[in-house]
C-alpha positions as CSV (number, residue, x, y, z in Angstrom):
1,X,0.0,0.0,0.0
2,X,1.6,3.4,-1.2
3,X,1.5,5.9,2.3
4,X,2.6,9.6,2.9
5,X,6.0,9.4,4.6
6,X,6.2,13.1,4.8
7,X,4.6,16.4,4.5
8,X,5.4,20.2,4.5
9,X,3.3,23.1,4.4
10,X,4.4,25.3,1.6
11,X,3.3,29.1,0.6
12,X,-0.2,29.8,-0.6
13,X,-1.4,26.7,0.7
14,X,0.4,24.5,-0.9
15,X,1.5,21.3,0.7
16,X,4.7,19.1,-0.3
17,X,4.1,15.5,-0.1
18,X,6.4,11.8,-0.6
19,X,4.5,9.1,-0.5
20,X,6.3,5.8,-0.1
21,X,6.6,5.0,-4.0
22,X,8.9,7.4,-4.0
23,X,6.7,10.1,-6.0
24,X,7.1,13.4,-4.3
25,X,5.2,17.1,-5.3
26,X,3.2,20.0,-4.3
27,X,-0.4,19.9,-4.3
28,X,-2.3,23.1,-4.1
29,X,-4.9,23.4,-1.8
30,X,-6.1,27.1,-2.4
31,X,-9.5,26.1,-3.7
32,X,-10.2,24.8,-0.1
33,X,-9.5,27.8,1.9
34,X,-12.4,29.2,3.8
35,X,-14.9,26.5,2.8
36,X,-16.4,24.5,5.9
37,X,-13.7,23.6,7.8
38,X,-11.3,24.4,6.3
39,X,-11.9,27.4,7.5
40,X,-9.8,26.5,10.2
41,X,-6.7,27.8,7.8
42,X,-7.8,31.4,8.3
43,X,-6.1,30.9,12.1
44,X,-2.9,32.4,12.1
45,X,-0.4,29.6,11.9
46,X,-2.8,26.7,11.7
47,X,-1.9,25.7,8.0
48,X,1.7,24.8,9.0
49,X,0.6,22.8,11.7
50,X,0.5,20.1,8.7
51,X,0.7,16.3,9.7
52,X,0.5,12.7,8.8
53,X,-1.8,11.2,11.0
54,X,-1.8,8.3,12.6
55,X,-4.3,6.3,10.3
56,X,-2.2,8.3,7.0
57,X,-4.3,11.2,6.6
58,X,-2.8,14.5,6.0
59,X,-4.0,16.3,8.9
60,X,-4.3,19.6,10.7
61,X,-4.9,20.2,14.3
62,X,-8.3,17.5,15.3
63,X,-10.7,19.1,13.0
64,X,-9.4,18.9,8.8
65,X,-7.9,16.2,7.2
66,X,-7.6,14.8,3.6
67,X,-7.4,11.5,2.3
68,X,-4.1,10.8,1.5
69,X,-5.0,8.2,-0.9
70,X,-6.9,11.2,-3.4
71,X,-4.1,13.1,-2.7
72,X,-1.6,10.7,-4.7
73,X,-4.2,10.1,-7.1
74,X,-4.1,14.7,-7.6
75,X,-0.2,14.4,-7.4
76,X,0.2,11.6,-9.8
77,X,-2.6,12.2,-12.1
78,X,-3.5,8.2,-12.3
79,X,-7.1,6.9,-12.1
80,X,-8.3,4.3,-8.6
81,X,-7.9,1.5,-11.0
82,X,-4.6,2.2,-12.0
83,X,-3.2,2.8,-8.2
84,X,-5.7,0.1,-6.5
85,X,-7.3,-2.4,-9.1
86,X,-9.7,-3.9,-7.1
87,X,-10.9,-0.9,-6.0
88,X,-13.8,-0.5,-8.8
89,X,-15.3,-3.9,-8.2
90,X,-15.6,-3.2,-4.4
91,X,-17.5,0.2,-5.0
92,X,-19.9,-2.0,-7.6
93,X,-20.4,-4.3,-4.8
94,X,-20.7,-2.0,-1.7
């Protein structure tokens, strides 16, 4: 299973992620910002608090998080089926 090893916060909310692959780039998160809550990142230093949680989301502070997994897939530019295979014939069974 392909994980974040590690994680930066970048300018203009931007993050910089490597994921276990080896595969490494900024993802831009702009689009995100004061939207729900997200609007967490309006807090003065809150953005940079950037982390790879304990279950491999990339989190910040207890309340936003993104799934790591769509991440890779934004970073890479592959489809689910590419990255996971059986991943489309468990979503036409759930």
């Amino acid at each position: 299973m392909i994980e974040p090893v590690c994680v930066e916060p970048r300018s203009g909310y931007r993050i910089w992620v490597r994921y276990s692959d080896g595969r490494d780039g900024e993802i831009d998160l702009s689009g995100f910002v004061g939207r729900g809550a997200f609007k967490a990142w309006s807090k003065p230093g809150c953005f940079e608090t950037v982390r790879i949680a304990p279950h491999r989301a990339i989190a910040w502070d207890e309340d936003v998080e993104l799934c790591a997994d769509a991440l890779y897939l934004e970073l890479t530019g592959k489809s689910i089926e590419e990255v996971m295979p059986g991943a489309k014939f468990l979503a036409q069974d759930a």
